[in-house]
C-alpha positions as CSV (number, residue, x, y, z in Angstrom):
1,X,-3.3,17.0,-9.4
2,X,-6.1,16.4,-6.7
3,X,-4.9,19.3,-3.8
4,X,-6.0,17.4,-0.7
5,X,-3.6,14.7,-1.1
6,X,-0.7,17.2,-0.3
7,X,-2.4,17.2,3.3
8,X,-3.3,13.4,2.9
9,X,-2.3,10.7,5.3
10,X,-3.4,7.1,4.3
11,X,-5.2,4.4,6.5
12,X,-5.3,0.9,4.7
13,X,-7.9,-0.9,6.0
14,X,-8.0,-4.6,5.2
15,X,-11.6,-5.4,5.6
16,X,-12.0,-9.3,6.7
17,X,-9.7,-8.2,9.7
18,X,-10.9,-4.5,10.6
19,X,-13.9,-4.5,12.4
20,X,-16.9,-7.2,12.6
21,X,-20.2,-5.3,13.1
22,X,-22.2,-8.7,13.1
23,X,-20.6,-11.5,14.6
24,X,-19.6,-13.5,12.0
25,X,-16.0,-13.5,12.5
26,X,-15.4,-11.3,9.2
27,X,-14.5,-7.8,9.3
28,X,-17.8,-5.9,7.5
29,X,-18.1,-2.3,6.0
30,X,-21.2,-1.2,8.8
31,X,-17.9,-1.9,10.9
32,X,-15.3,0.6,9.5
33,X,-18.3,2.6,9.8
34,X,-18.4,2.4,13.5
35,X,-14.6,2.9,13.7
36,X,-14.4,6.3,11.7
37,X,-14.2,8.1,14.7
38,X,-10.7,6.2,15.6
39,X,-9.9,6.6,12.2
40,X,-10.1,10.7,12.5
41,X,-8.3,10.6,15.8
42,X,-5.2,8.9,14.6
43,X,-5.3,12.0,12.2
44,X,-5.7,9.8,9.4
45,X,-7.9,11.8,7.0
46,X,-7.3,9.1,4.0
47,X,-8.8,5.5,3.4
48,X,-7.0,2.7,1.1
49,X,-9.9,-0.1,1.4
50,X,-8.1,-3.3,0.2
51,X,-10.9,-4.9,-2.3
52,X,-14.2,-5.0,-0.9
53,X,-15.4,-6.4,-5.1
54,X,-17.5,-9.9,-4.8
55,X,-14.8,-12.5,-5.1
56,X,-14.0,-16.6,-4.7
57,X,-11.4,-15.5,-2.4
58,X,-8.8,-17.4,-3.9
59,X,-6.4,-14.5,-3.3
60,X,-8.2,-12.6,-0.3
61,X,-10.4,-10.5,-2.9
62,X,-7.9,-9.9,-5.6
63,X,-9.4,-12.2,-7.6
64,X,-12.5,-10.3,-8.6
65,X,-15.6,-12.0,-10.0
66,X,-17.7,-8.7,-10.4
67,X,-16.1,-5.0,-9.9
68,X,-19.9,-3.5,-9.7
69,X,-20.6,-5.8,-6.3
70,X,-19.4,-5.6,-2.8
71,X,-18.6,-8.9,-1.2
72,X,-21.9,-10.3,0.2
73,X,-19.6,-11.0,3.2
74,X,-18.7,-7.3,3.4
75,X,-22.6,-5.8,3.2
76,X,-23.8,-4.5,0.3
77,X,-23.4,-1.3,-2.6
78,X,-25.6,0.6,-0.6
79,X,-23.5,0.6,2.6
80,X,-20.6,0.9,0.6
81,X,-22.1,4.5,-0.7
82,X,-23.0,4.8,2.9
83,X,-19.4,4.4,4.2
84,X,-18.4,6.8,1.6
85,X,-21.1,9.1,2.8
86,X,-20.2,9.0,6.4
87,X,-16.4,9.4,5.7
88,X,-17.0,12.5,3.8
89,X,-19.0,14.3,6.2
90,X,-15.7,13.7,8.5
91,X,-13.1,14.9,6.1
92,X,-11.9,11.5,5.2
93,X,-11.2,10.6,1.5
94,X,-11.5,6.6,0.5
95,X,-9.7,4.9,-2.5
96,X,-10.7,1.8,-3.4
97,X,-8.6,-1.0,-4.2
98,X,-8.8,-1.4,-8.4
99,X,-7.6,-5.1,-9.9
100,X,-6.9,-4.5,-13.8
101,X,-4.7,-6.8,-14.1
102,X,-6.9,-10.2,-14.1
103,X,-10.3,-11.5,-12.5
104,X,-11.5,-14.3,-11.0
105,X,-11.9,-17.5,-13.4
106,X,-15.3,-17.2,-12.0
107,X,-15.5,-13.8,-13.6
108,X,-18.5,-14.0,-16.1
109,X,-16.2,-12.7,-18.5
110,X,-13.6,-15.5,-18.3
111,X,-16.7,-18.0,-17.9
112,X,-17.7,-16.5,-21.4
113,X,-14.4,-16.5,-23.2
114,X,-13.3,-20.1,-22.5
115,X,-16.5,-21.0,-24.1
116,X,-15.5,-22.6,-27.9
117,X,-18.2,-20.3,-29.1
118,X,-16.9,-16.8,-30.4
119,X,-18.0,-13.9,-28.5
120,X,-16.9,-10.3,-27.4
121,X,-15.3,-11.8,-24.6
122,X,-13.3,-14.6,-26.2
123,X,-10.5,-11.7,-26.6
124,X,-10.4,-10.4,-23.3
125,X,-8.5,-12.7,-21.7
126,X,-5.0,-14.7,-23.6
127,X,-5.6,-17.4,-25.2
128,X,-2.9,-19.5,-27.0
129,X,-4.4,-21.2,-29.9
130,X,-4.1,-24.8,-28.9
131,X,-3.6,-26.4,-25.8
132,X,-0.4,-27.7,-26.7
133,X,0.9,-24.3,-27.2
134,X,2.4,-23.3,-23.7
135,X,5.5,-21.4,-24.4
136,X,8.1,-21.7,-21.5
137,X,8.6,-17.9,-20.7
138,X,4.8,-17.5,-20.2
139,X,2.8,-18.8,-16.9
140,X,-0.2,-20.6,-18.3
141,X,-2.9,-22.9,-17.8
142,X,-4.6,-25.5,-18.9
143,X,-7.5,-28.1,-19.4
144,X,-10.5,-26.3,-18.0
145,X,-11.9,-24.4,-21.1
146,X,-14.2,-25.8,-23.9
147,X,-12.1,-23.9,-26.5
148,X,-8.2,-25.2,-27.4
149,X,-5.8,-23.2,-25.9
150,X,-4.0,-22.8,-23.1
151,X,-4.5,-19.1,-20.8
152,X,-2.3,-16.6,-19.3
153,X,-2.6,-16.2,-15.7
154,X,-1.6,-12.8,-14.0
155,X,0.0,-14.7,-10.5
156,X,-2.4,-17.2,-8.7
157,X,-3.4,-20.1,-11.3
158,X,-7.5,-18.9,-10.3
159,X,-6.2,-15.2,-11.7
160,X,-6.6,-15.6,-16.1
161,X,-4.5,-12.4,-16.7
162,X,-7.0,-9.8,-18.3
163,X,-5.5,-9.1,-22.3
164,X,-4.0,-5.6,-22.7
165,X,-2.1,-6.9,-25.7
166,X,1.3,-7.6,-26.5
167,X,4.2,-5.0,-27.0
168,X,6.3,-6.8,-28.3
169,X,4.7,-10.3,-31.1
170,X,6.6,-13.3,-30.7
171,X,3.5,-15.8,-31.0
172,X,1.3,-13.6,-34.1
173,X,-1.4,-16.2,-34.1
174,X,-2.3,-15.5,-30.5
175,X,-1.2,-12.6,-29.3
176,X,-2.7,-9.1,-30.1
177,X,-0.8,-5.4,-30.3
178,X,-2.2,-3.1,-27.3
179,X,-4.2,-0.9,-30.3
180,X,-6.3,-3.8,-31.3
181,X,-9.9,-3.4,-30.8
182,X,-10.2,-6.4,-28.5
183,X,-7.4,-5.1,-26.1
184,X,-8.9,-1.2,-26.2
185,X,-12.2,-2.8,-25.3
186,X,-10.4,-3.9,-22.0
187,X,-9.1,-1.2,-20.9
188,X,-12.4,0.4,-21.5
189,X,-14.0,-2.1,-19.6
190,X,-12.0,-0.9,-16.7
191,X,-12.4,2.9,-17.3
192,X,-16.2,1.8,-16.9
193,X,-15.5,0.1,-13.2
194,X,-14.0,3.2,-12.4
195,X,-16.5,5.3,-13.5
196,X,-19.1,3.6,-12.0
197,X,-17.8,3.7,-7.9
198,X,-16.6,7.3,-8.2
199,X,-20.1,8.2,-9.3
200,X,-20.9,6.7,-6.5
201,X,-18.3,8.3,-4.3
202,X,-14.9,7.2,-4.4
203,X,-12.3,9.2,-4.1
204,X,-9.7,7.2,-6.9
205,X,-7.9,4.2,-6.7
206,X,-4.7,2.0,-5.4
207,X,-4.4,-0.1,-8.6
208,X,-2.7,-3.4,-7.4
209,X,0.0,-4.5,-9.9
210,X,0.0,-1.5,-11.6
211,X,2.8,-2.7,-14.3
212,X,1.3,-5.7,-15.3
213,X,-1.1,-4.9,-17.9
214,X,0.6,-5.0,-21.7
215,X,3.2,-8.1,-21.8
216,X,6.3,-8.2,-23.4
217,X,6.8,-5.0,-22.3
218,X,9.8,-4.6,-20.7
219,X,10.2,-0.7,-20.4
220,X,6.8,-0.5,-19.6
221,X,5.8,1.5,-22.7
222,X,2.8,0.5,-23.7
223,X,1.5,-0.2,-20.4
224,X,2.5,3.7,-18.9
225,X,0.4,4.6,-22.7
226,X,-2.7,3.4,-21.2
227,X,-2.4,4.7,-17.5
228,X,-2.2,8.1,-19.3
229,X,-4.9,7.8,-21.0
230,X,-7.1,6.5,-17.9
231,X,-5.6,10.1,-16.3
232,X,-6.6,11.8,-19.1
233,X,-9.8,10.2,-18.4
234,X,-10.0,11.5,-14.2
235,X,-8.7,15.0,-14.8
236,X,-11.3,15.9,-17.3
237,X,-14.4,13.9,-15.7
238,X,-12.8,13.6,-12.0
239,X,-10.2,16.1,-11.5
240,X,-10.0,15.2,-7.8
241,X,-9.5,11.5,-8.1
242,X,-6.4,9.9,-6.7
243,X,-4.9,7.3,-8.4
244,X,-1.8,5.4,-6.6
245,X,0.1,2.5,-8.2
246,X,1.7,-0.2,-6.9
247,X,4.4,0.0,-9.2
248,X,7.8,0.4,-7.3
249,X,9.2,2.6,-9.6
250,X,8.2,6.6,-9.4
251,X,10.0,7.5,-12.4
252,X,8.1,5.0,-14.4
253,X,4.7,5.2,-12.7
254,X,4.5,9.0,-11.8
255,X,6.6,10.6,-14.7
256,X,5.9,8.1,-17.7
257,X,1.7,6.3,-16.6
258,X,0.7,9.8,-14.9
259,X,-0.1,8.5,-11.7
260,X,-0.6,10.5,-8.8
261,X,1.8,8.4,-6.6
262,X,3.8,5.6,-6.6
263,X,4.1,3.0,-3.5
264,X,8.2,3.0,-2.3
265,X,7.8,-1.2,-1.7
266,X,10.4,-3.5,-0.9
267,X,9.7,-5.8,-3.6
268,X,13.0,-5.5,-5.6
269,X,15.6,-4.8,-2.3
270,X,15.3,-1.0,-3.3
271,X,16.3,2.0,-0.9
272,X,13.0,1.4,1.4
273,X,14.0,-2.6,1.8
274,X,16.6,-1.0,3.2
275,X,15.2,1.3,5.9
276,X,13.2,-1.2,7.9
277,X,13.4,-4.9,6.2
278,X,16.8,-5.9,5.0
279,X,19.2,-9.0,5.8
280,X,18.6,-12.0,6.9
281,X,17.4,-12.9,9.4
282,X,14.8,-10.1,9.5
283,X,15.5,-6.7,9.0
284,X,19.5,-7.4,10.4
285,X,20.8,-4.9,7.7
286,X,18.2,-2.1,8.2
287,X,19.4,1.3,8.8
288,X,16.6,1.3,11.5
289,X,18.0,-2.0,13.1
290,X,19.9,-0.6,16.4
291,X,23.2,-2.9,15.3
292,X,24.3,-0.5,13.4
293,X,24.4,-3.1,10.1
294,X,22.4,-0.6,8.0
295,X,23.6,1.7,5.4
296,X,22.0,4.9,4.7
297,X,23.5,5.5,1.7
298,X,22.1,2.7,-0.2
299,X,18.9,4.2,0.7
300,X,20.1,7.6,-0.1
301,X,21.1,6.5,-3.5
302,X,18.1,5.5,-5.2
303,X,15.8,7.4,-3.5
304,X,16.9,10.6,-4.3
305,X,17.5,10.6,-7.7
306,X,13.6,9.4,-7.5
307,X,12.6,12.2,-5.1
308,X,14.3,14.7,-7.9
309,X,12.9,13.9,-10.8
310,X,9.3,12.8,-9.5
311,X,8.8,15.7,-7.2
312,X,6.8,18.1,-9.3
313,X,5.0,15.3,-10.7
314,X,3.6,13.8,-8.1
315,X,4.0,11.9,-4.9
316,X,6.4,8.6,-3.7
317,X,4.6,7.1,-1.1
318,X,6.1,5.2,1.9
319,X,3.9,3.3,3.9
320,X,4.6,0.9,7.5
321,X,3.9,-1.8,6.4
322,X,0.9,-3.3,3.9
323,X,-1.4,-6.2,3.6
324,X,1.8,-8.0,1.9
325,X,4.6,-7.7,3.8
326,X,5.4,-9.1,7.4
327,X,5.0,-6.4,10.1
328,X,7.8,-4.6,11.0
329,X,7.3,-6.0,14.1
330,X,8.7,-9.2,13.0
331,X,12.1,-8.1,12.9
332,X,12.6,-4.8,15.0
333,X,11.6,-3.7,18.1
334,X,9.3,-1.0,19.9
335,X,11.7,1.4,19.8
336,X,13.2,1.4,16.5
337,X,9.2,1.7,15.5
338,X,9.0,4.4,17.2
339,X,11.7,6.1,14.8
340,X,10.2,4.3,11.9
341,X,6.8,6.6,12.1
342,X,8.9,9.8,13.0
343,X,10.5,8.8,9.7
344,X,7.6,7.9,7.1
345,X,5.7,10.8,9.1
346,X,7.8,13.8,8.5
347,X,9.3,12.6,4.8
348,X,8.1,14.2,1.6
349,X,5.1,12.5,-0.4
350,X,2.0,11.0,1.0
351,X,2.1,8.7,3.4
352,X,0.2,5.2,4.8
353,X,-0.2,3.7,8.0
354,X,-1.5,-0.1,8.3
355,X,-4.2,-1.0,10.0
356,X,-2.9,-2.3,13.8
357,X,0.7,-0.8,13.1
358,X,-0.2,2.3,15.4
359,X,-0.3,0.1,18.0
360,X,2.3,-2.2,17.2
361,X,0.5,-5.4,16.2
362,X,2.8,-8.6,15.9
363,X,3.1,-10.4,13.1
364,X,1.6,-13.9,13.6
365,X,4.5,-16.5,12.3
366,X,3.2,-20.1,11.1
367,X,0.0,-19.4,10.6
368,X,-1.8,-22.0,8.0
369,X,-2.8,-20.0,4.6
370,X,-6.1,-18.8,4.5
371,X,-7.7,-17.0,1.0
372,X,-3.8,-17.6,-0.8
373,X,-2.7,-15.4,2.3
374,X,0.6,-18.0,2.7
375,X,2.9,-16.3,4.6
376,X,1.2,-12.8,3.9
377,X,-1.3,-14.3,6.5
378,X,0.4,-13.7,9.1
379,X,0.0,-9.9,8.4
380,X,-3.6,-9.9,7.7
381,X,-5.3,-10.9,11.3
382,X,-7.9,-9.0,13.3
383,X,-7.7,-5.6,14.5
384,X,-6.8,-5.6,18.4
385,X,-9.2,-3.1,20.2
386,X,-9.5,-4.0,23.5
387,X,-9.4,-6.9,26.6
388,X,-12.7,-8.1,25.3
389,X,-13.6,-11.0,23.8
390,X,-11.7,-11.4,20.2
391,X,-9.6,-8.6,21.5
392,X,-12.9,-6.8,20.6
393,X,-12.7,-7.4,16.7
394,X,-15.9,-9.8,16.9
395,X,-18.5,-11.5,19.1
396,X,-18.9,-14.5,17.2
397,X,-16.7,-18.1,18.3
398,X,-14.3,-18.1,15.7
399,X,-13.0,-15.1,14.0
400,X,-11.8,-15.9,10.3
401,X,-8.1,-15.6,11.1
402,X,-6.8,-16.3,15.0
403,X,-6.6,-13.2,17.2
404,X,-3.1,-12.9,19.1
405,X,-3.0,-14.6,22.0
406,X,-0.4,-13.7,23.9
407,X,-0.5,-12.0,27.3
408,X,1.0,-9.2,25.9
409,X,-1.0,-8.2,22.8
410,X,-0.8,-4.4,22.4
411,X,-4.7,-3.4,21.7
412,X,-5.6,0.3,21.3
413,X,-7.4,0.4,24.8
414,X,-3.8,-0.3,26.6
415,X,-2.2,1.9,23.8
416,X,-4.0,4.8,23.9
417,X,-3.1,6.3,27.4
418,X,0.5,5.3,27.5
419,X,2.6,7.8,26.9
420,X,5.8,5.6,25.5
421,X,3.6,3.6,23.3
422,X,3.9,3.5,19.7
423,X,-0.1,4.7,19.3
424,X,1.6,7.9,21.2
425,X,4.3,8.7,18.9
426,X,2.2,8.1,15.4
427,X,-0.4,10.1,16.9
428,X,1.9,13.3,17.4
429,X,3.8,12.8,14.7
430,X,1.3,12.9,12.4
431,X,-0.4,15.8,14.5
432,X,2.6,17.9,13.6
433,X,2.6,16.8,9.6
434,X,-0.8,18.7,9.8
435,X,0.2,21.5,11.5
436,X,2.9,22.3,9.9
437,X,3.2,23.2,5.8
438,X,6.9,22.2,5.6
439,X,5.7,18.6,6.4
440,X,3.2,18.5,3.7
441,X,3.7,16.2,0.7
442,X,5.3,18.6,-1.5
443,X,7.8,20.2,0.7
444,X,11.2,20.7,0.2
445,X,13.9,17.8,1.2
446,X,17.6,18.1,2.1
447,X,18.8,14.6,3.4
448,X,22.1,14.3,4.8
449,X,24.2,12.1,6.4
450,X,28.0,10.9,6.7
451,X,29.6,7.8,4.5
452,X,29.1,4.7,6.5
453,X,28.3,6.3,9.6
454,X,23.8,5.5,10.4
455,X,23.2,8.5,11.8
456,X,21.4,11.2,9.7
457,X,19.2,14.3,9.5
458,X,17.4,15.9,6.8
459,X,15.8,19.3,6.6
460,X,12.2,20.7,5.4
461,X,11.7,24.1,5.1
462,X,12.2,25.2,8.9
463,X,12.5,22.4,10.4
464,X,15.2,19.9,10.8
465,X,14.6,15.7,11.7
466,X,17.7,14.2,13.5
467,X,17.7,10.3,13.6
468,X,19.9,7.7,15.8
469,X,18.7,4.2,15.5
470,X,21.6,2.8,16.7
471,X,21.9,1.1,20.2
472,X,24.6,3.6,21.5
473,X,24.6,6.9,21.7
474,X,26.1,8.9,18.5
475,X,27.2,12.5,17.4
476,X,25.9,14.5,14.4
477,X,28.0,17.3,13.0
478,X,25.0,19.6,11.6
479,X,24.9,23.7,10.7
480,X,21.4,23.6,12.1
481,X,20.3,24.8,16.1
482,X,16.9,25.6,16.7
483,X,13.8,24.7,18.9
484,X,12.7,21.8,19.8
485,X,9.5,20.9,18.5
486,X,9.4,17.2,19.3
487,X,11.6,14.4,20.0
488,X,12.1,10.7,21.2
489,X,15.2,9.6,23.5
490,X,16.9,12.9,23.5
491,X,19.8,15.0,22.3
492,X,21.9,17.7,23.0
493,X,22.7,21.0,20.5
494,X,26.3,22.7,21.4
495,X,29.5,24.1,19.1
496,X,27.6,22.2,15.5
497,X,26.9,19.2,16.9
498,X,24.1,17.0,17.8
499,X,24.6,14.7,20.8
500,X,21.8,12.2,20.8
501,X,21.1,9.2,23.2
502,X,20.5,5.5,21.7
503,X,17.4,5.4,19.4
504,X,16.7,8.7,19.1
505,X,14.9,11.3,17.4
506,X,14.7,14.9,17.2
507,X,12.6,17.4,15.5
508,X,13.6,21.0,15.6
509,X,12.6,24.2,14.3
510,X,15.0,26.8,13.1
């Protein structure tokens, strides 16, 4: 297990939108250069880049055409080293976005395997063996390829879905078992990608669809044998390596594939959906919704049982928000995001801030698609610095994606000095996850809270996190008095009880 993520905190950086260092309305890796410093003063001593691999853009670079090649768009593998470089001199660890799952069909190993010609790439991707073979439970495509058959795709019709075999052989003239020689070659093939940019400085991964790799796989069996043998492969050549999946399911991912962590997502209305995005409309049900809809315990309930039995294995990892998912903005206000960083800042495993979420970034409703964003785009726009021109994300006309324009558009220079701003409060909080051991990513957890009541605390070592997010104020019975190290809204200690005002949070220390 790599020690410095116990300490870790996450920044994802979405590239296209961060920072454009040339004026041509794309985001650029000579521009997260320039913005390490603000990086390092949010505390953030962690970097997901979201894929920076040359691409078609089909699906906003998860649709890789060549894993050894930065973007043209983005610079090139030199300033990529350089960024990596530059980070590490500061303290700051980067993990690169890894795609195993499919390529680009402008991969050249897709352009080689649809060929009717036999090579060692005509296995690498699933093939049926005639086009008129498209069996119902399978997505496939069809039509473009010299040879008959028809292909699996991974999500995106551009995305042929790279072979890993099949656990379970319905179809035994076209499907392979994961130990076949043309399946081990693929994961191989991916070892090799991953071996290439951590000799060149990486600091591990974020694999994106982390569970999609062997098919027919239901309990994930085959697919979890493969991760740990790619773990196998970073602790004895790169024992510091992080690898995070985005799985969704800790037990699976940490305990049974050996990852490192395991992304808490919202994907399947799990405890986390539950926190900060449930109901509809937007985020009506969430426990952090001031209505007072939410219910803690179904949050409670699955995550704990997770915590348990993953927590000497490695890390769950809650983020704000990600490149997928509307911004919590969408459906709750400043101050219930407030609350939401005290939260994913002072819970156990490692946690991930979103670029623009420190300052409270809207998410832009409506917008038309751009690179298979859909509504994802909406989450994906330029970084909001300051008054300037672009909201000082580029110089050029046109940025890629529309800027917010409304009057009031939080950017980090009107952020930065306020004291009730949301910039203020992830700042701090994440201050004190630094300063203090019991917030690390390994500490100890007691969460408690009353049946169908929203209020709830939970203790780390010596210190104690009280939450209200309701609209009202609200009463906590608790064994627990101490300092106060930090809080938002305020509360009152007397006779085992905590009297706390609407929206409120409290950190003490016994």
């Amino acid at each position: 297990m790599p020690k410095w993520l116990n300490d870790a905190v996450f920044y994802e950086i979405y590239p296209q939108s961060f920072y454009d260092s040339n004026g041509d309305g794309i985001g650029d890796i000579n521009g997260i250069i320039e913005k390490l410093d603000y990086v390092k003063g949010l505390g953030c001593n962690a970097i997901w880049l979201n894929p920076i691999y040359d691409s078609p853009f089909m699906d906003a670079g998860y649709d890789v055409r060549d894993y050894k090649k930065v973007a043209p768009r983005y610079g090139t593998n030199d300033d990529l080293v350089n960024l990596f470089n530059k980070a590490h001199e500061m303290g700051i660890k980067i993990l690169l976005d890894l795609v195993p799952g499919h390529t680009s069909d402008t991969h050249p190993w897709f352009l080689e395997a649809k060929k009717a010609k036999e090579s060692e790439f005509s296995n690498r991707y699933v093939f049926t063996k005639s086009v008129w073979d498209a069996p119902p439970q399978y997505r496939m495509m069809c039509g473009i390829c010299e040879r008959d058959g028809n292909y699996l795709v991974n999500y995106f019709s551009s995305q042929p879905a790279l072979n890993y075999g099949f656990n379970e052989i319905t179809h035994p003239e076209w499907q392979l078992p994961p130990e076949h020689p043309d399946c081990v070659a693929t994961v191989e093939a991916i070892k090799d990608v991953m071996r290439f940019w951590l000799d060149k400085g990486a600091d591990g991964f974020r694999v994106d669809m982390a569970d999609s790799l062997v098919k027919n796989d239901d309990e994930k069996v085959a697919t979890a044998k493969i991760w740990r043998g790619v773990r196998e492969m970073l602790d004895k050549e790169y024992p510091e390596a992080a690898m995070v999946s985005e799985w969704c399911n800790p037990e699976r991912a940490i305990n049974n594939a050996g990852f490192h962590m395991d992304f808490y997502l919202d994907h399947y209305g799990n405890g986390y959906s539950r926190l900060f995005r449930y109901g509809d409309p937007r985020s009506s049900e969430a426990v952090f919704n001031p209505n007072g809809k939410g219910d803690v315990k179904a949050f409670a309930d699955e995550y704990l049982p997770n915590y348990e039995s993953t927590k000497n294995n490695g890390y769950i990892s809650f983020m704000t928000n990600n490149h997928d998912m509307p911004r919590v903005t969408a459906g709750l206000d400043k101050n219930a995001i407030k609350l939401i960083n005290a939260f994913i800042f002072t819970m156990p495993g490692v946690p991930f801030l979103y670029y623009g979420d420190e300052i409270g970034m809207k998410y832009q409703a409506n917008l038309v698609s751009k690179e298979g964003g859909f509504s994802r785009t909406g989450s994906r726009t330029p970084m909001q610095w300051n008054s300037q021109k672009n909201l000082g994300f580029s110089t050029g006309d046109e940025p890629y994606l529309p800027v917010d324009k409304s009057d009031d558009a939080p950017t980090v220079e009107n952020q930065k000095d306020d004291a009730d701003s949301i910039y203020k409060v992830v700042t701090d909080v994440i201050a004190l996850r630094h300063k203090y051991d019991d917030l690390k990513g390994n500490g100890e957890l007691e969460f408690v809270y009353e049946e169908g009541k929203i209020p709830f605390y939970y203790k780390r070592g010596n210190l104690v996190m009280f939450f209200n997010p309701l609209g009202k104020d609200a009463e906590i019975s608790t064994k627990y008095n101490g300092k106060v190290v930090y809080q938002i809204g305020g509360a009152e200690f007397a006779d085992g009880k905590v009297e706390m005002k609407p929206k409120s949070f409290v950190m003490i220390e016994l």
